[in-house]
C-alpha positions as CSV (number, residue, x, y, z in Angstrom):
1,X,0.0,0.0,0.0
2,X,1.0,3.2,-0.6
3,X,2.4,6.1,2.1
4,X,2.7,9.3,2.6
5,X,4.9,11.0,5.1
6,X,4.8,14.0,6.8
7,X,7.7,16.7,5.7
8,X,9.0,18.2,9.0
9,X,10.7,21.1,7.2
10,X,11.0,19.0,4.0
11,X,12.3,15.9,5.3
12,X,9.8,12.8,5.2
13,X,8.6,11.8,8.3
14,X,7.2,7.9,9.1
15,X,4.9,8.3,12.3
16,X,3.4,5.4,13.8
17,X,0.1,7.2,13.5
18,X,-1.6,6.5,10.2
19,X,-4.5,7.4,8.7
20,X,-6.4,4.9,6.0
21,X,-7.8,6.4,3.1
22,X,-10.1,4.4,1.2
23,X,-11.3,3.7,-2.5
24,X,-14.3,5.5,-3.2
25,X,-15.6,2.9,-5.2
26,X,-14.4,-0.5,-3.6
27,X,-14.5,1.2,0.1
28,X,-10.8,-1.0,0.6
29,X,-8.1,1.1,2.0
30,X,-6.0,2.8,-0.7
31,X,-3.5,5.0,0.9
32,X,-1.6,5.2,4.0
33,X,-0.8,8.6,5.6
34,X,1.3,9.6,8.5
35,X,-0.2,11.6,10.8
36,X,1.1,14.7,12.6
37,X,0.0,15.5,16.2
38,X,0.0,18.8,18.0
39,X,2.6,18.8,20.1
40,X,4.9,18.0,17.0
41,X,3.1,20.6,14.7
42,X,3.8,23.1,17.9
43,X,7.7,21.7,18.3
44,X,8.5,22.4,14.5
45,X,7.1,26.0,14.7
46,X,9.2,27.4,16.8
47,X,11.1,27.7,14.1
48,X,9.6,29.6,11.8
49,X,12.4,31.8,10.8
50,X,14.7,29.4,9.3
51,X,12.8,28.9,6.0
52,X,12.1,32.5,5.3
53,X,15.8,33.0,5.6
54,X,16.5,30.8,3.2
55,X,13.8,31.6,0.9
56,X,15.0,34.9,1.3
57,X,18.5,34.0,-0.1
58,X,16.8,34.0,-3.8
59,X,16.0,36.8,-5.6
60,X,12.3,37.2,-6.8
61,X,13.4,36.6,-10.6
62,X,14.9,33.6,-9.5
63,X,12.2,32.0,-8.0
64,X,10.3,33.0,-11.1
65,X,12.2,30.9,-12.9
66,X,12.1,28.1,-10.5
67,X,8.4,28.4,-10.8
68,X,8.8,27.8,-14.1
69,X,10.5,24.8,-14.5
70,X,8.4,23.6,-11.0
71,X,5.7,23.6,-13.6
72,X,7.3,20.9,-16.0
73,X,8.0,18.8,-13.0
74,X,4.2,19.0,-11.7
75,X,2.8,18.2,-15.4
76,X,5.0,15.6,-16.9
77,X,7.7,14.2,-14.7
78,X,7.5,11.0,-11.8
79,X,7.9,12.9,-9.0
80,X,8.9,11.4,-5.2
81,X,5.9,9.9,-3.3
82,X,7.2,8.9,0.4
83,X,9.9,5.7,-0.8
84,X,8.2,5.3,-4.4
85,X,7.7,7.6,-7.4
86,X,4.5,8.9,-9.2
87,X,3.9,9.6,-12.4
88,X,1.3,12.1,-14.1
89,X,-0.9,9.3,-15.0
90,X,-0.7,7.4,-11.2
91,X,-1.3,11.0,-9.7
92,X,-4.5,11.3,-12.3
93,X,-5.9,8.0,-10.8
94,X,-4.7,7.9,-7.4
95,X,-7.0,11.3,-6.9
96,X,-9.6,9.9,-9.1
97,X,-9.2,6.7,-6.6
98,X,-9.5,8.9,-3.3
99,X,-12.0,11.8,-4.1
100,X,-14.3,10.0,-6.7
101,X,-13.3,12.7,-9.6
102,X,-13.3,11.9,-13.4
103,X,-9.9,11.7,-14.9
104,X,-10.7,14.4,-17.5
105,X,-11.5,16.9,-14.2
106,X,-8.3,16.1,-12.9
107,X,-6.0,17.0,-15.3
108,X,-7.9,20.2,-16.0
109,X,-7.0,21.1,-12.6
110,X,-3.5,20.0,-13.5
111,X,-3.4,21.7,-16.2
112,X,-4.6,24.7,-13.8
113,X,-1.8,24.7,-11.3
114,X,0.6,24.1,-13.9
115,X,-0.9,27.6,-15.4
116,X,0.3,29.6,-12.3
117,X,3.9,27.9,-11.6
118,X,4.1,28.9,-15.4
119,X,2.7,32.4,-15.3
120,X,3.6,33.3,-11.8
121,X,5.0,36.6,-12.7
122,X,1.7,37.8,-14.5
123,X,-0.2,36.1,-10.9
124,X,2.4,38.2,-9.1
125,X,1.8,41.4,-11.0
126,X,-1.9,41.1,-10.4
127,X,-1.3,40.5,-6.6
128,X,1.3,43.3,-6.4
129,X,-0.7,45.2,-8.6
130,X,2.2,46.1,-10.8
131,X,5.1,46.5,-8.1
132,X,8.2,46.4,-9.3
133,X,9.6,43.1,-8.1
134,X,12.7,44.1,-6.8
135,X,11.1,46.0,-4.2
136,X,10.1,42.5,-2.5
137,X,13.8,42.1,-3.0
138,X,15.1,44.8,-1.4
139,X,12.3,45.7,1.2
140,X,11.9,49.3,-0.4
141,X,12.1,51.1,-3.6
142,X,9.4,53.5,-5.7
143,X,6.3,53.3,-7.3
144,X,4.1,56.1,-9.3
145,X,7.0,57.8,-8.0
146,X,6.8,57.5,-4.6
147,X,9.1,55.8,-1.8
148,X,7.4,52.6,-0.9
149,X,8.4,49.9,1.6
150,X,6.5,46.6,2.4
151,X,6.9,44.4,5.4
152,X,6.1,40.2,6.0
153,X,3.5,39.9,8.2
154,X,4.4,36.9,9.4
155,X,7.5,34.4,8.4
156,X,4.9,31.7,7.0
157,X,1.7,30.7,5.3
158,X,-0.3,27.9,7.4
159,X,-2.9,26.4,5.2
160,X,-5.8,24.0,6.0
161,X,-6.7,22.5,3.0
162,X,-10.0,21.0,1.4
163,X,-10.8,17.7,-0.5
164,X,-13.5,19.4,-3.2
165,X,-11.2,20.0,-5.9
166,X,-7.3,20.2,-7.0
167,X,-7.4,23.5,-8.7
168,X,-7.8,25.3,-5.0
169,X,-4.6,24.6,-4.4
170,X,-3.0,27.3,-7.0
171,X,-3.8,30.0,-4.4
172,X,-1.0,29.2,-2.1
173,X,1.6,28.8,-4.2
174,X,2.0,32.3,-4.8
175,X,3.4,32.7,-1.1
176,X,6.5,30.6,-2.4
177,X,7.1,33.2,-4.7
178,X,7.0,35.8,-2.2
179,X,9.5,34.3,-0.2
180,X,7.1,33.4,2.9
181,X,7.2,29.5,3.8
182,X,4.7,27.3,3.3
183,X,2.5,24.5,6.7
184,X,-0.2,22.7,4.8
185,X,-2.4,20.6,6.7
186,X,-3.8,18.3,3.1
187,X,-7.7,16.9,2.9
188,X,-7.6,13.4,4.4
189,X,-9.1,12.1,0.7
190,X,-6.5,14.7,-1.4
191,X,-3.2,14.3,-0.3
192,X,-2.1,14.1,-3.2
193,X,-1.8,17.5,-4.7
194,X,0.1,19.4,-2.3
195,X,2.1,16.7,-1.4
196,X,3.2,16.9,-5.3
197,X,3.2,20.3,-5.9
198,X,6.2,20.5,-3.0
199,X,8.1,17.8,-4.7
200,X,7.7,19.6,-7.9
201,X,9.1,22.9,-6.5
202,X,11.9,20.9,-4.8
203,X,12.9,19.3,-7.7
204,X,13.3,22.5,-9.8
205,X,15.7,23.8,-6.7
206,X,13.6,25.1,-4.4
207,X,15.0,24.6,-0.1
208,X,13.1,21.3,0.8
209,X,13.1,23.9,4.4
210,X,10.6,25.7,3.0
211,X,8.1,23.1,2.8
212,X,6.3,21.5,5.6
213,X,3.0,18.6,5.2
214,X,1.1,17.7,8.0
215,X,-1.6,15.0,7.6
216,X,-3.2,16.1,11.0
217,X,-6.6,16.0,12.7
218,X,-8.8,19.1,13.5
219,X,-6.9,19.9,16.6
220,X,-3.6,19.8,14.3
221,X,-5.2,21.8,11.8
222,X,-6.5,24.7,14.4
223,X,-2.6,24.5,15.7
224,X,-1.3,25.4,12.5
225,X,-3.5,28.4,12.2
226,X,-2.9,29.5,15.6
227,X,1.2,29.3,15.6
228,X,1.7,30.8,12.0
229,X,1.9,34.6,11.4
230,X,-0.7,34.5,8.7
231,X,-3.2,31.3,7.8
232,X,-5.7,30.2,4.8
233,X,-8.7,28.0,5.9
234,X,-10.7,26.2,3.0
235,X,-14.0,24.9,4.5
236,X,-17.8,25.0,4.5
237,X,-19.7,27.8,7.0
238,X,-19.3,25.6,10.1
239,X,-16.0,25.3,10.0
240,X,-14.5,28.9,9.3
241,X,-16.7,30.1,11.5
242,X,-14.6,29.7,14.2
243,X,-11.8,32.0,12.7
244,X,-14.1,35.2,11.4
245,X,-12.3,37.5,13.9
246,X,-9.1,36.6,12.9
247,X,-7.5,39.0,10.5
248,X,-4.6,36.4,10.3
249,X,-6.8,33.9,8.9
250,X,-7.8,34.7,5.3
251,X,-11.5,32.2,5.0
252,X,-12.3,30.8,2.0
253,X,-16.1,28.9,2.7
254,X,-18.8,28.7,0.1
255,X,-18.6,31.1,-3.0
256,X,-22.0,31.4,-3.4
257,X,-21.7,33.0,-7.2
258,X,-24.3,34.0,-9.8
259,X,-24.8,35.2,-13.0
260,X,-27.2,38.3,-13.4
261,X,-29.1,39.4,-16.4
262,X,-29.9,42.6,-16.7
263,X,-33.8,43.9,-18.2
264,X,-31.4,45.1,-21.1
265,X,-30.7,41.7,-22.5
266,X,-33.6,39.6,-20.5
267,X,-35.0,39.4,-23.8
268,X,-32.4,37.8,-25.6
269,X,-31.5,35.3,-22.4
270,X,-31.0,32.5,-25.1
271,X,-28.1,33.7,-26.6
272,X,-26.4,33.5,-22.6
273,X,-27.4,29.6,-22.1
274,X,-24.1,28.6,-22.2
275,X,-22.6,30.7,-20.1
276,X,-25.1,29.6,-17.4
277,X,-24.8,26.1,-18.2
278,X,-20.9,26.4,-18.0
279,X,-20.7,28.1,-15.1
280,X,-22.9,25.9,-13.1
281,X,-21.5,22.2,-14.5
282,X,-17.7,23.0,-14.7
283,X,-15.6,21.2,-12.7
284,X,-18.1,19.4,-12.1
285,X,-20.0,21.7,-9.6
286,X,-17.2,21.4,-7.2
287,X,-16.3,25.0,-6.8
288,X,-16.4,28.0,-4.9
289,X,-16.6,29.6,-8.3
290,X,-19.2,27.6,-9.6
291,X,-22.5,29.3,-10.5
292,X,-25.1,28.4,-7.8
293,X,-28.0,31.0,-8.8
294,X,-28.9,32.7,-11.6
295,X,-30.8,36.0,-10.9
296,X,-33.1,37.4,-14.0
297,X,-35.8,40.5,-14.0
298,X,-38.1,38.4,-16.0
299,X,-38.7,34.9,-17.9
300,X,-36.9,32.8,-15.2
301,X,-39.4,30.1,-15.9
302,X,-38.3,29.6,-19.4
303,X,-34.7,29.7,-17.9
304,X,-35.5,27.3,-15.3
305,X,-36.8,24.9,-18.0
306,X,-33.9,25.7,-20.7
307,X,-31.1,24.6,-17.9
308,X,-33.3,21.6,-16.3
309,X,-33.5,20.2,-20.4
310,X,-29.5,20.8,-20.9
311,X,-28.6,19.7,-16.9
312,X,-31.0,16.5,-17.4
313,X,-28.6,15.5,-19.8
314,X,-25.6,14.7,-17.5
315,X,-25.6,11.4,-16.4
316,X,-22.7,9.2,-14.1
317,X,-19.9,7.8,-16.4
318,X,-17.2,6.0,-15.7
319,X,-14.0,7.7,-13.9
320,X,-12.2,7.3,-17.5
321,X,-14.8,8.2,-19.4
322,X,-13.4,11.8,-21.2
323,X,-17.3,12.9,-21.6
324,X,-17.8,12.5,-17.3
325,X,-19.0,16.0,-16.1
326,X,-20.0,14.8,-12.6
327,X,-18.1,13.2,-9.5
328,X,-19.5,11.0,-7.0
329,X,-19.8,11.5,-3.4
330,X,-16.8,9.5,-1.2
331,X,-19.6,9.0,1.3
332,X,-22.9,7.9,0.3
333,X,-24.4,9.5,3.1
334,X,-22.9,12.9,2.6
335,X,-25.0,12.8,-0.8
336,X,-28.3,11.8,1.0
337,X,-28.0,14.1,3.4
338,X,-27.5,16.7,0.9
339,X,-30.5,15.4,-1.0
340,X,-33.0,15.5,2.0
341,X,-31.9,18.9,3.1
342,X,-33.2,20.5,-0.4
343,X,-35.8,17.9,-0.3
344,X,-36.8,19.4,2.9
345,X,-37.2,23.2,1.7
346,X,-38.8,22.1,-1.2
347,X,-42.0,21.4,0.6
348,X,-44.6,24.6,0.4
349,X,-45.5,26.6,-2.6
350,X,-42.1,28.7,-2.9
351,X,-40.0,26.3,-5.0
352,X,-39.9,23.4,-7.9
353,X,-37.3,21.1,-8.6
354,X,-37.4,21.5,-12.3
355,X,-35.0,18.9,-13.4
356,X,-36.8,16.3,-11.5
357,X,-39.7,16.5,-14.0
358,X,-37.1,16.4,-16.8
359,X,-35.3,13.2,-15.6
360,X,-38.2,11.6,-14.4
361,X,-35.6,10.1,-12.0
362,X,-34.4,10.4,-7.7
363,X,-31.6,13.2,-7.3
364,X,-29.8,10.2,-6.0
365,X,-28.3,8.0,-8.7
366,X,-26.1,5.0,-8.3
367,X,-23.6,3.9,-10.7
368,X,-20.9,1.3,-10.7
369,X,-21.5,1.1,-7.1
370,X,-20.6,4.8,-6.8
371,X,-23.5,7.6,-5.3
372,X,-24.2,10.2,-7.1
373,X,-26.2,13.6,-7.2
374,X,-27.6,14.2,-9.9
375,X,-27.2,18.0,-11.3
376,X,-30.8,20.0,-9.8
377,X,-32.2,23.5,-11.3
378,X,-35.0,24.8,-8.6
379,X,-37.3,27.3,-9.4
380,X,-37.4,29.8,-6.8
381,X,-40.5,32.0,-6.8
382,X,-39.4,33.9,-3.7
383,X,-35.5,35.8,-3.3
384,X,-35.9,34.8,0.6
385,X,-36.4,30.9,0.0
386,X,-33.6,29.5,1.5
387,X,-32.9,27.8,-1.7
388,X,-32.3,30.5,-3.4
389,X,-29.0,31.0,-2.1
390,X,-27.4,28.3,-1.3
391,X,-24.3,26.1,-2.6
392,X,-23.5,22.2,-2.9
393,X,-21.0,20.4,-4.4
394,X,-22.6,19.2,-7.4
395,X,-24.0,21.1,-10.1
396,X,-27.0,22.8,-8.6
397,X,-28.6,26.6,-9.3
398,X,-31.7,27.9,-8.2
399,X,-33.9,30.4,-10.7
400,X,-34.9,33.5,-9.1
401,X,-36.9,36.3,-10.3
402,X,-36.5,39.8,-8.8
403,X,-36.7,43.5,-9.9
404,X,-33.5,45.0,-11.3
405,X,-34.0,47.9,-9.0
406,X,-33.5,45.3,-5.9
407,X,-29.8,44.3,-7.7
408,X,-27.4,44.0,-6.0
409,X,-28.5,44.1,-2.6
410,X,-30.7,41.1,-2.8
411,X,-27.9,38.7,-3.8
412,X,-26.3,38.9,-0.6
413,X,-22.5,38.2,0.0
414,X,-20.9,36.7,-3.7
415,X,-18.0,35.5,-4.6
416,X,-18.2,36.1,-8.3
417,X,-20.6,37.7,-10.1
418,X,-21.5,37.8,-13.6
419,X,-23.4,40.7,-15.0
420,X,-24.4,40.0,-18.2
421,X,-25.8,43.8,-18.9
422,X,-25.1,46.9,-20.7
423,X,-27.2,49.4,-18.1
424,X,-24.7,52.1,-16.7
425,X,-26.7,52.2,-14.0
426,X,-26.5,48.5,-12.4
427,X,-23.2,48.0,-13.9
428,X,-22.1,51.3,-11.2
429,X,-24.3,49.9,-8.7
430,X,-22.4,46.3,-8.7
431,X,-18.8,47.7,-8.8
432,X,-19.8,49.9,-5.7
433,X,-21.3,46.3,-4.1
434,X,-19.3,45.9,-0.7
435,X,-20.9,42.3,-1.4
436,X,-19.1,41.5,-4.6
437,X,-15.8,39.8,-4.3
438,X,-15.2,39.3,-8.0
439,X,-17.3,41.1,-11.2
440,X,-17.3,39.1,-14.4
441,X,-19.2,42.5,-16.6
442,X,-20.7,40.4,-19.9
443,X,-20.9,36.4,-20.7
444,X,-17.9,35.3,-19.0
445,X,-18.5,32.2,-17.2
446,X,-18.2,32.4,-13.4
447,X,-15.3,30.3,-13.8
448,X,-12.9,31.9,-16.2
449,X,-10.0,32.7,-13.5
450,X,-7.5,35.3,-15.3
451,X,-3.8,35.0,-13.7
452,X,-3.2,38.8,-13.3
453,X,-6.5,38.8,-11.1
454,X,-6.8,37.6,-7.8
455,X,-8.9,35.1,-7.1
456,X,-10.7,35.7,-3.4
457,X,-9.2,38.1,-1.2
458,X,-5.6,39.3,-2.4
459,X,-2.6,36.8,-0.9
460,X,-0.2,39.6,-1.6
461,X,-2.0,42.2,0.8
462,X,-2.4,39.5,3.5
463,X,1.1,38.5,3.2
464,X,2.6,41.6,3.5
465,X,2.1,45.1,5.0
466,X,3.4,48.6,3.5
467,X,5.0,51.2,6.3
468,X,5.5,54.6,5.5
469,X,9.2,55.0,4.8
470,X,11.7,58.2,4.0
471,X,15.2,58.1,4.2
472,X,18.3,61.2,4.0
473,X,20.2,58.2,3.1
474,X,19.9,58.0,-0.7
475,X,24.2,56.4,-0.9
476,X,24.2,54.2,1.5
477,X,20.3,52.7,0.4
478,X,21.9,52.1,-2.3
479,X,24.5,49.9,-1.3
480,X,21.6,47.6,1.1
């Protein structure tokens, strides 16, 4: 069987401690991974200085270029995997093994990360928004000619990572980049990603000192966040709930996206089907960036009816299969209870499930001893249903019908919005949203990411802090 250590600092580490991971499909175990517990997650953080010293002995540019190469390592190379080796292809099955995804998902998220180790410097010039590079460099320097100087927050990155889908992890690497080291706590069914992603950047010269893996349970997971000078938590509403007033903990929970029509183009909403279909089905509804509501002035019956007919199409195919769109549930009862919680709002006269008509079909669908959820379009007739904004991971949207003039404050908090609309108006009222995290203006499918934009948040600004900074000294800065 296979096994995965923990990297104390980049060095593999067997513990006696193992976690089983099982087969999605057979239920047999499939991997074994060593587990970290708190008091040696808390014994290897007192050191947190030693890996952004070393880090530090690289210039920007030349971790650029490391990034770069990091990115043929990750796509096409056999990598180290504890005492054995893993190739692309036994990477694309062993996550397809653990986490139920289709092959052709997984090496589109591949084909993600392998995007940002690639394009780092444009991902770094979004982040920075333009900085001169150098400046991370030196500490100081001048932009739009003024004397600017920028500060670590914290020496490194803790990250509690999910299982939903391999393309989240792109939005830590950038912290390599910026010279900050790098505590991942992995998903207990994706281990795989991170763990590969290190031995990537390792491999195209990176300090193994920067790296350090701990398979660890929630305890270990709350340590990390607690001992490192900035932390990322991935996790549903429960779970980052915890960590709200933390301002070293940057949350990334449900995205709860939509697209918007505006009464400008409501009439032509047929020419958009794609871009609603796209952005709710990708990935295979798995994402933060997903599309979970679609939010219309008028005709959102039609629409509900035009994506039930297209979303009643998807059916379970095998994990090989390069026409799979959907994943299966780990855990057959995640999926049930998933089921039975829309199941249970459905009841009254303020909602429709309008694919169920379509399939003629349970939401719940086995296949090859897999459990699936089949993808669900509900009609919401009310903006306050609670269906009408919520998020699951499968492809799932509800319809909803409301007056332009209650845009955007009736969407609530969103991760990404996109406004298909020409109206000056609304298009000044959502860029002035508070409640907007990311603004897609036109048919751009929630999940087009661009690598000069930052994704949630911005990594850069919780990495780093700018001071105010003058100096008589202009010969001897010079020489620093």
């Amino acid at each position: 069987m296979l096994h995965i250590p923990i990297l104390r600092k980049g060095k593999p580490y067997y513990s006696v401690d193992v976690a089983r991971t099982v087969h999605h499909r057979t239920r047999e175990p499939f991997v074994e991974i060593s587990q970290a517990n708190v008091g040696l997650i808390r014994r290897d953080l007192l050191d947190q200085e030693t890996p952004r010293r070393l880090l530090a002995r690289f210039s920007t540019r030349e971790l650029l270029d490391l990034c770069r190469r990091a990115a043929g390592h990750f796509l096409h190379d056999p990598l180290p995997l504890g005492e054995q080796r893993q190739g692309p292809d036994e990477y694309v099955r062993a996550l397809s093994a653990t986490t139920g995804m289709p092959h052709v998902l997984v090496r589109k998220n591949m084909a993600k990360i392998h995007g940002v180790l690639a394009e780092m410097e444009s991902v770094l010039a979004g982040l920075t928004r333009g900085l001169d590079l150098d400046i991370l460099d030196r500490g100081f320097g001048e932009a739009d000619g003024h004397a600017v100087s920028f500060f670590p927050r914290g020496d490194a990155l803790g990250v509690v990572l999910p299982n939903n889908s391999p393309g989240v992890h792109s939005l830590w690497i950038p912290a390599f980049a910026m010279k900050i080291g790098l505590v991942l706590k992995p998903g207990s069914a994706e281990p795989w990603t991170p763990y590969r992603i290190i031995q990537a950047l390792m491999q195209a010269g990176a300090p193994p000192e920067a790296f350090s893996y701990y398979p660890t349970d929630h305890a270990g997971a709350n340590e990390i966040l607690r001992q490192c000078g900035r932390g990322m938590l991935f996790g549903d509403v429960g779970s980052t709930k915890a960590w709200r007033a933390d301002p070293r903990v940057e949350l990334h929970g449900p995205g709860y996206s939509k697209i918007v029509l505006g009464e400008d183009v409501i009439g032509e909403w047929e020419q958009y089907l794609d871009v609603m279909v796209a952005s709710i089905v990708d990935n295979g509804g798995r994402s933060c960036v997903n599309a979970s509501g679609v939010w219309v002035p008028r005709h959102a019956d039609a629409i509900a009816e035009a994506l039930a007919e297209r979303l009643a199409r998807i059916v379970p195919r095998p994990a090989e299969d390069e026409e799979a769109l959907l994943a299966p549930f780990a855990d057959a009862q995640v999926a049930r209870r998933l089921s039975q919680m829309i199941d249970q709002d459905l009841y009254g006269e303020g909602a429709t499930d309008v694919t169920a008509r379509r399939r003629g079909a349970p939401r719940i669908a086995e296949f090859e001893g897999c459990t699936y959820l089949l993808p669900t379009v509900i009609r919401c007739h009310d903006p306050e249903h609670p269906l009408a904004n919520r998020e699951f991971l499968f492809p799932y949207a509800s319809v909803v019908e409301t007056p332009q003039e209650h845009l955007p404050e009736a969407l609530g908090p969103t991760l990404v919005v996109t406004a298909i609309t020409r109206d000056p108006a609304l298009t000044r009222r959502l860029l002035s949203s508070p409640h907007v995290g990311r603004l897609n203006l036109g048919p751009i499918p929630t999940m087009r990411i661009q690598w000069d934009q930052p994704h949630e948040g911005n990594l850069f600004d919780h990495l780093f802090a700018r001071r105010a900074f003058q100096s008589a000294y202009a010969a001897e800065l010079a020489a620093v």
